[in-house]
C-alpha positions, 0 to 999 in steps of 0.5 A: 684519300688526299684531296685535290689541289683544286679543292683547297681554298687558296688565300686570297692575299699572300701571307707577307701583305695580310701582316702588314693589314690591320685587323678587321676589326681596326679597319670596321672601327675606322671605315665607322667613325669616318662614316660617323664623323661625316654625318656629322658634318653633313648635319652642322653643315645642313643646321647652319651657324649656332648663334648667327646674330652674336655680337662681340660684348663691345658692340658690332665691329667697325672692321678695325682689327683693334679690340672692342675694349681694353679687357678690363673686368670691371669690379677687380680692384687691386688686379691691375697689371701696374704693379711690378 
């Protein structure tokens, strides 16, 4: 009894483009971690800012684009940058 050529499952892709895919596997991780980071997102998004009343150490901003002091770390004598 030979079956008929009806009868047999046909793939549903050819051969030549089912090698080119990844895994099933790789493509599950994938559409996961997408759909994970996206919650994510959607969370940081719904939570707002972490801290909104953070202040730089020096004060409020004046809107200058200078520093709001020199970076000296006070207390680290003998640190200074003028010796050479």
């Amino acid at each position: 009894m030979s079956s008929s050529p009806a009868d047999r499952s046909r793939p549903v892709l050819p051969r030549a483009v089912r090698r080119l895919l990844p895994a099933r596997a790789v493509i599950g991780f994938t559409v996961l971690l997408v759909a994970l980071f996206a919650l994510s997102y959607a969370a940081g998004a719904v939570a707002g800012p972490v801290a909104p009343g953070l202040h730089p150490a020096g004060g409020a901003r004046t809107g200058d684009s200078e520093p709001a002091d020199d970076g000296d770390m006070g207390g680290m004598h003998g640190m200074g940058g003028g010796m050479r």
